[in-house]
N, C-alpha and C positions, 0 to 999 in steps of 0.2 A: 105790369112792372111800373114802377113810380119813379121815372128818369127823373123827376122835376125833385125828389128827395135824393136821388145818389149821385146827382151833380154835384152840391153844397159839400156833401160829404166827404167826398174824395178831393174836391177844390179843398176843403179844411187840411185835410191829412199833406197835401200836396205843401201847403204854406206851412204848415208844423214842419215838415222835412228842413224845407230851406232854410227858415229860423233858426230850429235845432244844429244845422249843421254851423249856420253862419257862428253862433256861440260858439260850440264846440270847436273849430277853427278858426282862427283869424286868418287863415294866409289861402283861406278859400279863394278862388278867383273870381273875378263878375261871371263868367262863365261858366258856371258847375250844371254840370250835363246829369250831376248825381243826385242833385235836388232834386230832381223831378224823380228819383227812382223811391217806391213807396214798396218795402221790403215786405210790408202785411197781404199786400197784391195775392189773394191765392191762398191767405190761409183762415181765412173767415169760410162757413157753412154754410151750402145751398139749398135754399128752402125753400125758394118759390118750385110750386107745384107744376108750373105753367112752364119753366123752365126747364124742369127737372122731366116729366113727361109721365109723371108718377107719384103716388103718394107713398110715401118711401113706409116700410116698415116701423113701427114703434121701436127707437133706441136706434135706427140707423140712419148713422150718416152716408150721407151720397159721396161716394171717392170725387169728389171737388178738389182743385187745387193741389194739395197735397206738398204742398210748396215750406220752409223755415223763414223765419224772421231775421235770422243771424247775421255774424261777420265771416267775409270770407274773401278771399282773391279771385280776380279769375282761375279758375279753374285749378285750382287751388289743393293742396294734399288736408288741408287744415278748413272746416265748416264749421265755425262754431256758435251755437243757437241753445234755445232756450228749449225745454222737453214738456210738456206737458200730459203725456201718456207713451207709453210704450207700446210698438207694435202700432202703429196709428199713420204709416206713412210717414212723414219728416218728424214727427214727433210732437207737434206741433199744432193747436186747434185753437184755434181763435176765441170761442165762447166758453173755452174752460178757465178756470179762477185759479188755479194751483199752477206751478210750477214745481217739476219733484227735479233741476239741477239743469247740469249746462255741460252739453254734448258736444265730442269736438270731432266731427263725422257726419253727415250729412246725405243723402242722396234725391230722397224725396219718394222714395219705395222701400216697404220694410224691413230694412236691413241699416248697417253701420249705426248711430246714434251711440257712439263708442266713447268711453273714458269719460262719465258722466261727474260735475264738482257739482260742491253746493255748498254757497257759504250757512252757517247756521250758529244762533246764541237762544238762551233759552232752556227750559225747562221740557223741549217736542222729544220725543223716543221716536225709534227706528220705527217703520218709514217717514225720513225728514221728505216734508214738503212746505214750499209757505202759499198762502193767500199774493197775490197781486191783482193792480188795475191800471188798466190800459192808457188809463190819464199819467200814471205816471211809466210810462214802456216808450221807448223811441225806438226805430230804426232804420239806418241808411247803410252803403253800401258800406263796408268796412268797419262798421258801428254796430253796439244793441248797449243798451242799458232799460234795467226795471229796478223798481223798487219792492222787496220782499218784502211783505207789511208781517207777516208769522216773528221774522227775525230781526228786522229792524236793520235792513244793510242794503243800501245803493251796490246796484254792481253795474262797471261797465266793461265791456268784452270789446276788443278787438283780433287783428290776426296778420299774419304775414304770411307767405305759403304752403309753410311746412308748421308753422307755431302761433301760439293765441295767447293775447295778454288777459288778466283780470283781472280789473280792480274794484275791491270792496270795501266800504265806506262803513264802518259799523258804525250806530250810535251807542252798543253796549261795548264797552273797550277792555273790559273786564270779566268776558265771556267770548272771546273768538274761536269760533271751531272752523273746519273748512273739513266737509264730509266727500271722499272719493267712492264711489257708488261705485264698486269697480265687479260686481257681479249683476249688473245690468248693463244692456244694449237693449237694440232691436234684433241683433242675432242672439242667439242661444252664446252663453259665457260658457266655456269648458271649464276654466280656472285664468285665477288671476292671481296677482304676486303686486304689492307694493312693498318698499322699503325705506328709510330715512338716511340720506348722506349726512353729514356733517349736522350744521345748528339750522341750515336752510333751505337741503335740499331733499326731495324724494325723485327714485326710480322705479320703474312697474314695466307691468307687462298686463293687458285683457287678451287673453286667448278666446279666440273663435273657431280656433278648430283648422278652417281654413288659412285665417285671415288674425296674424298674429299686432297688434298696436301695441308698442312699446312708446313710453313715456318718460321725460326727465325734467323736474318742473323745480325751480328757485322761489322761493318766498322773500319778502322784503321783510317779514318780524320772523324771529327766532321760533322755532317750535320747541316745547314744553315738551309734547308727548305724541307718541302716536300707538293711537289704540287698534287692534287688525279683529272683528269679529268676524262670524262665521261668512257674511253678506256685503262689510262693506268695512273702510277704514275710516279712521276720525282720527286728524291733525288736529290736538290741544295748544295754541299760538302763547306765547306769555305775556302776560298782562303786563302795563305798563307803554307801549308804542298808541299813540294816540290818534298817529297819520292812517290813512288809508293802505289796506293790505293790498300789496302788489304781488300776483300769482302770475308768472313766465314758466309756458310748457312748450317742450317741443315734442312733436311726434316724427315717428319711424316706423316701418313696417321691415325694417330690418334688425334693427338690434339698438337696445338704450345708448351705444355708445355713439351711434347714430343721430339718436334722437337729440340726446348733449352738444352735435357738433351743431346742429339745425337750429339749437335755441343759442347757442351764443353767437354764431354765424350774422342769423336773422333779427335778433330780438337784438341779445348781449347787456348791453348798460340803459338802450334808450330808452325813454320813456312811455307811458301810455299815449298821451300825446302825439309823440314824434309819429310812432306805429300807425295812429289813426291817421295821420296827417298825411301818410305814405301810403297808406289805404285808400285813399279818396284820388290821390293824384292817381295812382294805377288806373283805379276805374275812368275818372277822368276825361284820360287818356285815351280808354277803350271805348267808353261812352261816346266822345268826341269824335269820332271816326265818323260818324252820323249824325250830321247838324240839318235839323229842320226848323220851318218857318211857317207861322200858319196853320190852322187847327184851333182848337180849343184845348184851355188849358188841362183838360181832363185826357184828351187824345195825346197830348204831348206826354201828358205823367203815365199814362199805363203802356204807349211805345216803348218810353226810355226805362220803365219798371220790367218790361215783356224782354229788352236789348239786353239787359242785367239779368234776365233770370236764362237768357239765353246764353251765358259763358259759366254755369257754376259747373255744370259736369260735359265730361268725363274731366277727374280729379288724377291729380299730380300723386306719383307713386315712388317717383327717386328720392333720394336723400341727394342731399347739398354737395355730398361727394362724388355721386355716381350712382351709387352703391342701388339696387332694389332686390326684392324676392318676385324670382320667374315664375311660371305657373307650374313648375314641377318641384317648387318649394326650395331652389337654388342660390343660394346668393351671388348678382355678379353685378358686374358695372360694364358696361357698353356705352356709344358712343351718343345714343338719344335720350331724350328723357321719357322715361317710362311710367305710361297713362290704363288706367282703368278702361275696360271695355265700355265702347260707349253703348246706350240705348239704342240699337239701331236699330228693332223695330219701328221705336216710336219718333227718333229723329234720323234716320237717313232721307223723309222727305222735307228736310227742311235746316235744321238744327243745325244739324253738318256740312251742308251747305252754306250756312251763312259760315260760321267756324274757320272754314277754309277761304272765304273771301278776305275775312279780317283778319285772321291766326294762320297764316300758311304751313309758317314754321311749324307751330305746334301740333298741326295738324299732320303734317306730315311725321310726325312724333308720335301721336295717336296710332296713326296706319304702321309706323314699324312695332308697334308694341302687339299689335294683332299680331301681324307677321313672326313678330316672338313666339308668340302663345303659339299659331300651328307650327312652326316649324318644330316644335315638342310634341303635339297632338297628331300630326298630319295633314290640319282640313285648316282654316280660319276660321275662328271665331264667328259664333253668332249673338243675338239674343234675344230670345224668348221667341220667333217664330221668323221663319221666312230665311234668306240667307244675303240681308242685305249692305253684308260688306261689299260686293260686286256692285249695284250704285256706288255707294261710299268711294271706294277706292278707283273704278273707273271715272267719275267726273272729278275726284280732287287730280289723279294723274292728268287729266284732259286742262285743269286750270293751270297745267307748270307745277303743280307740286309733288318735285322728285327725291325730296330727302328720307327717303326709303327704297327698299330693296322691289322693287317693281317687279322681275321676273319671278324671286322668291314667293311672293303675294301673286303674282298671275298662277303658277305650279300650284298653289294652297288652293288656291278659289276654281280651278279646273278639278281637284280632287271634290271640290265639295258638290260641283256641279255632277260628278260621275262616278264618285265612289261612296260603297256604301258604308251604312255604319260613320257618320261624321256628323257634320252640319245638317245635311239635309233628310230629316228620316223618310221614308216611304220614296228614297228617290229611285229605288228598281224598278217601281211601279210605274214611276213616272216618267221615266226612260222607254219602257216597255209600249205603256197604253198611251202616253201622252198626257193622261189624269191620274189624281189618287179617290182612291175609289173611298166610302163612306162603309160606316158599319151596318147594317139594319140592326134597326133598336124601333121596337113596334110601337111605347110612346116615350120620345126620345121630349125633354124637358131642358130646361137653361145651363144645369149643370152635368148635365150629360158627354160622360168621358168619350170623344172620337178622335178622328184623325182630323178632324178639321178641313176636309180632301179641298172644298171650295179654292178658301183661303190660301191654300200651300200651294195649288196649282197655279192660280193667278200670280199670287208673288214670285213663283218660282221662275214663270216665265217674262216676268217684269227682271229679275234677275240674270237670266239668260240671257235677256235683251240687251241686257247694259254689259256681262261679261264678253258678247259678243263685239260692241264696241272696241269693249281693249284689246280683244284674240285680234279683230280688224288693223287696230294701232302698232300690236306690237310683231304683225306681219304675221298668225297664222290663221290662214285665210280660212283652213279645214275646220275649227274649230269654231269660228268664225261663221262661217254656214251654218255650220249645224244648230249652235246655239241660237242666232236668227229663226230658221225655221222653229226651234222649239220654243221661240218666245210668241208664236201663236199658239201656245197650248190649251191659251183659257177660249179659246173656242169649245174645246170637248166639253167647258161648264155651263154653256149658255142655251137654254132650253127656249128654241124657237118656239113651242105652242103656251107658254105662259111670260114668254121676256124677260126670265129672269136667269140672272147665274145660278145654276141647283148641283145639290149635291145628286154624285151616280154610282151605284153600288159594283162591285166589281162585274156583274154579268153588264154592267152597260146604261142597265134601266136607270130612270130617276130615281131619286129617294124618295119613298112616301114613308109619313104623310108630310105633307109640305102646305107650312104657313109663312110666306113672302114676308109678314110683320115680326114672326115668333123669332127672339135673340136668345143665340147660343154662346156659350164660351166657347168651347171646342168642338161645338155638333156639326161639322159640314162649313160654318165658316168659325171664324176666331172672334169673340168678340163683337159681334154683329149681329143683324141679319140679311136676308136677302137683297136688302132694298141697299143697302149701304153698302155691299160688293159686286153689285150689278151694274156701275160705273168706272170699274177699277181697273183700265189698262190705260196709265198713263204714256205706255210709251207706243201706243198705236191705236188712237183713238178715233183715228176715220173710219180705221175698221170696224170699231166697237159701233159709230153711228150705221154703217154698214148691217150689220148683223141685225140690230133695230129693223129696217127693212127702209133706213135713210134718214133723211132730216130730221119731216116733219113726224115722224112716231116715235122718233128718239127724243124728239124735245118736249112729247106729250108725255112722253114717261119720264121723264126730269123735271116736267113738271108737278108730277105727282109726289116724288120723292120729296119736295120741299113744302107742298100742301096735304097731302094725306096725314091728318092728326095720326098721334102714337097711341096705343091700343094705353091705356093703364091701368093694362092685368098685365099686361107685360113686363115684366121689371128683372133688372139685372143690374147688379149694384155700379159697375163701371160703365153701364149704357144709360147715358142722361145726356142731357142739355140739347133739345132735339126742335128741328124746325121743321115740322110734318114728318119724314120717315130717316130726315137726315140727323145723322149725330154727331155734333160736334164735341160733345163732353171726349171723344176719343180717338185713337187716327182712323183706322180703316177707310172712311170716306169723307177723308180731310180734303181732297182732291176735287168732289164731287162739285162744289161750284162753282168752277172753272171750267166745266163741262161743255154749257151753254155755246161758248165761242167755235166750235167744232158745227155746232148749226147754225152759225153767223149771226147771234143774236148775243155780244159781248153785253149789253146793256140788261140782260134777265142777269149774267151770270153778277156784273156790278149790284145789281139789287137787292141779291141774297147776300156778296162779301158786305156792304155795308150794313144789314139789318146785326150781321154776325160781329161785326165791329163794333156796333155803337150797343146791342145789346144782351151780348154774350160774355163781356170782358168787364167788371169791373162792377157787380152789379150787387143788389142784396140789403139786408138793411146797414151793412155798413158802408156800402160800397166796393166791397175788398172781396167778393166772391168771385172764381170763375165757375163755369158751365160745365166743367170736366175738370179730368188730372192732368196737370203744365207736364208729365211725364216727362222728366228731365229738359224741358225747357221746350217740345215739339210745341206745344200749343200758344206759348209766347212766339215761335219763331214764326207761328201762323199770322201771328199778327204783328209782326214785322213786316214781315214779306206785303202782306194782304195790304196793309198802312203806308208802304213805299210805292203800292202798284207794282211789284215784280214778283211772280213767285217761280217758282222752281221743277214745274208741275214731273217732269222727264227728267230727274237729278244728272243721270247720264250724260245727258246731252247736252247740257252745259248751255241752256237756253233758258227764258224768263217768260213765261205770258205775260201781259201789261194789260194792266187795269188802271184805275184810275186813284192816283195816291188821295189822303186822306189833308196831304199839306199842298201848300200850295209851292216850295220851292225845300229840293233837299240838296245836300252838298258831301258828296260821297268823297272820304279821303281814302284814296286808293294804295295800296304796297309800298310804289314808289315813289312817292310823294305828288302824282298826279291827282286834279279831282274830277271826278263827274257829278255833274249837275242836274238835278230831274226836275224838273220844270212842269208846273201843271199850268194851263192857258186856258179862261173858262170856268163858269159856274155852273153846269151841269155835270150829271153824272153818268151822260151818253158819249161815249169814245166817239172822237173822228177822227183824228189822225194821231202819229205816232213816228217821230222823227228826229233821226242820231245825225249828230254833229252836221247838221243841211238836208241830210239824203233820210225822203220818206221811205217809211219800212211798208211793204206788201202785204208785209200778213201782220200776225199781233207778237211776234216774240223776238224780242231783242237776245242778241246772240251775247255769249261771257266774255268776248274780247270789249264789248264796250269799259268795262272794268280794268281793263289792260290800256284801252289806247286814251281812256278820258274824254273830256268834253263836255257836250252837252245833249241833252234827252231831253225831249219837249214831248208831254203828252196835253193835246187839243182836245177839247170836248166840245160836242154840239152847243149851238145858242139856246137859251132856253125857249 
């Protein structure tokens, strides 16, 4: 890797931000926390080989980043970004030249990429796309503009919650179209419906089947005509306006008239301008919550790039009135505002954590919107494996965040713990035996359909662990036990005569055959292999050194995980970005090193967070790659946490392991307008001590009331 070429390059992109914006706005403050955020972060390709742990197949990209460019709010109902393929994760690929329109939906997994425009002049037939280049593309938070070179039009995009401004700049004035792509997404379109109000306005609808977007969009020049063909609609503008076209949309997931209140509510008269203007303070604002000092100016742009990619989801789902669509396809209004399911796979170790330290409220608004969903379904929500609303919802309850229905959510998340048919599949079995047993598949390969038994059982009982906390909380003590003792489940995985967690088929035996390197989707672990779920009980990790046979054999096989090179015959397109057997391109063994400190050797587990910080984030020939998919923001919030010195290792428990921050002094503004102060003392990267407001800490983990009571955090490191 050539640090000495992706330093310049991302110091470049970092000085174009602040520039661009400082034009762009006069009324920026000397303080923009937003300059430093570099929106391209994550959507450039991963091609070093050395990185990657593989030479990837011809024509395949490695799910890297997976991350848009666009404008958007925190967490926002409204994502609106540039598309350059469909079906591609956000939409969005760095090294491609074409842009085919501009999506106002977002997630960063392939789905939404909904109600695609595009402005277009010229002589191009169906399908419109144009040429662009990157010298002329900006992007900051609440910002994007490119220049279509096919059509000869500046566009700049912004957004406000629920709606997205755009303005396009023709040089042919006497040719404006604005083409509505409205039977593409990244979901499959069922049908869609546009129609023309009056001389300036259109209404529509993209059906997805599930997931209905309704639209109501105002124009600043009169439309001439509008043409509906089989695939997509084309607004004819009338010649003669010379100014730049201004396109105001709002969106709804309830109904157009919805969507009308949301754009005159939010947008109404103002201008592009104001909207951006209002865009930047939001962030800001949010940005500003976390003021650091110290570092290199590249460490400071991909923190505060990582702090902003860490608020775009889960996404706003109410209308301005109340109003949204429940999961039984209901329309009602209630008293919270209603959020998308978050990823909680990929960020209940992290993501959501931080979420709830800085958005309490909202967060609390997320957790009743689950709470919505099962009280229809029966169980709480999950997504895509493991059941870990129970973290989620026991440490945000444990931080004071009560604005949800707590007992409703504790009765949901007990069903799921014990009943079948819901959230948790294979949970008879695992009530039964303790484990889920694996299939025998005689040669079972990467895509090999199983139960995944590894993986479901460890989480499961990481789960248990933490729903035991709240049964503990909220006084039932029966439930309480039991789930305790069954958050040692992932004992039944861990196969004393090879050290590793292994899959066990229902009579008991191991799985064979069994290769400790060979990564499965869903064979025995998720995602993985052996090496990278064989460190995974964050919420009882003496034990895990225990089971090792103690220290010193647990810290020789942790040392093997971050030394033993990756086989590359092995390849599995979401498992990259690897440091000997560990993978950070993905979560599973996001945890892993942090480990170290459990054998009293903080300063091994320091020397793998940093190798991972300086050259895993930000890397490539433009500077702009990550090592993996940010899956809705887990792998940014990796390197928040990791860059602060706190992370979250035991979400549950409402504790921090402490490492050693990356700056040398940060200024946390806390809820209540308290701040804490993290203080690093020292130029080495060996921990010595560790001490809140006077009183040294015993061990390494600072408890979540420091965030509650303020002050200050001094972390000392050895002399050199």
């Amino acid at each position: 890797m050539n640090n000495k070429f992706i330093y310049p390059i991302f110091l470049l992109s970092i000085c174009f931000i602040i520039s661009s914006c400082q034009n762009q706005n006069a009324e920026v403050s000397n303080e923009n926390f937003t300059a430093f955020v570099d929106p391209f972060l994550g959507t450039a390709p991963l091609t070093d080989t050395n990185i990657i742990g593989y030479t990837p197949p011809k024509d395949w990209r490695v799910w890297a980043g997976l991350v848009f460019p666009g404008t958007s709010l925190p967490n926002a109902m409204v994502q609106l970004s540039p598309i350059t393929e469909y079906r591609t994760g956000a939409g969005y690929e760095y090294e491609d030249t074409e842009i085919l329109g501009f999506t106002h939906t977002n997630k960063g997994h392939w789905n939404y990429c909904n109600i695609p425009i595009l402005p277009v002049s010229g002589s191009k037939s169906y399908p419109y796309k144009s040429k662009f280049l990157h010298k002329k593309e900006k992007a900051s938070p609440a910002y994007y503009q490119v220049y279509l070179e096919d059509f000869k039009v500046d566009v700049r995009l912004s957004s406000t919650l629920r709606c997205g401004i755009h303005e396009y700049t023709f040089e042919n004035n006497h040719d404006k179209r604005v083409l509505f792509d409205l039977n593409k997404a990244n979901n499959r379109v069922v049908n869609w419906e546009i129609n023309k109000i009056g001389t300036k306005e259109l209404e529509g609808v993209q059906n997805m089947g599930r997931d209905k977007v309704y639209f109501y969009a105002t124009l600043s020049q009169e439309i001439e005509q509008l043409d509906i063909e089989d695939n997509y609609a084309m607004i004819r503008l009338k010649d003669g306006d010379s100014g730049p076209l201004i396109l105001k949309i709002g969106l709804s997931f309830v109904s157009i008239k919805n969507a009308k209140e949301n754009l005159n509510a939010e947008i109404g008269m103002k201008s592009f301008d104001e909207i951006h203007a209002e865009g930047v303070k939001e962030w800001d604002t949010l940005l500003s919550r976390i003021k650091v000092e110290g570092g290199s100016e590249r460490e400071k742009g991909i923190f505060y790039s990582s702090l902003y990619r860490s608020f775009l989801w889960p996404a706003l789902r109410s209308d301005l009135n109340g109003e949204f669509t429940d999961e039984a396809g209901k329309i009602r209004k209630e008293k919270f505002d209603y959020y998308t399911l978050p990823s909680l796979w990929d960020t209940y170790r992290n993501k959501l954590v931080l979420l709830g330290m800085l958005r309490p409220e909202l967060t609390g608004n997320v957790i009743q919107s689950m709470v919505d969903r099962g009280t229809i379904t029966g169980f709480i929500p999950t997504f895509f494996h493991g059941d870990h609303a129970a973290p989620f919802i026991a440490g945000s309850y444990f931080k004071g965040i009560t604005n949800f229905d707590v007992q409703k959510a504790y009765e949901l998340l007990l069903n799921n713990a014990y009943k079948g048919g819901g959230t948790r599949p294979h949970i008879e079995e695992y009530i039964a035996k303790g484990y889920i047993s694996e299939l025998a598949v005689e040669k079972p390969h990467v895509e090999t359909r199983g139960r995944a038994g590894v993986s479901k059982t460890l989480e499961y009982a990481h789960d248990d662990y933490a729903l035991s906390l709240l049964a503990e909380k909220l006084g039932d003590s029966v439930h309480a036990k039991d789930l305790m003792k069954r958050s040692e489940n992932y004992k039944y995985m861990f196969d004393k005569k090879t050290k590793f967690m292994r899959g066990r088929f229902d009579n008991g035996d191991w799985v064979i055959p069994f290769d400790p390197q060979y990564p499965y989707y869903e064979y025995m672990y998720r995602e993985a292999n052996a090496w990278q779920l064989s460190f995974y009980v964050p919420h009882d990790m003496p034990s895990l050194v225990n089971l090792y046979g103690g220290k010193e054999p647990f810290e020789k096989k942790l040392d093997s995980l971050f030394s033993m090179p990756w086989n590359p015959n092995h390849i599995a397109r979401n498992v990259s970005g690897f440091l000997g057997q560990y993978c950070h391109g993905n979560q599973p063994d996001h945890e892993s090193p942090f480990a170290y400190y459990f054998v009293d050797k903080p300063e091994k587990s320091q020397a793998v967070i940093d190798k991972l910080l300086k050259d895993y984030y930000g890397i490539g020939a433009y500077g702009l790659a990550l090592s993996g998919m940010d899956d809705a923001g887990e792998m940014s919030s990796w390197y928040v946490f990791s860059a602060l010195g706190l992370y979250p290792l035991s979400t549950a428990d409402n504790e921090y392991i402490t490492t050693i921050p990356i700056f040398d002094e940060i200024k946390w503004q806390l809820n209540d307008g308290k701040e804490l102060t993290i203080s690093k003392k020292g130029t080495s990267r060996k921990l010595k001590s560790i001490e809140i407001n006077g009183k040294t800490l015993k061990d390494h983990f600072v408890p979540y009331s420091v965030f509650e009571t303020g002050g200050v955090l001094n972390i000392e490191t050895e002399n050199q």
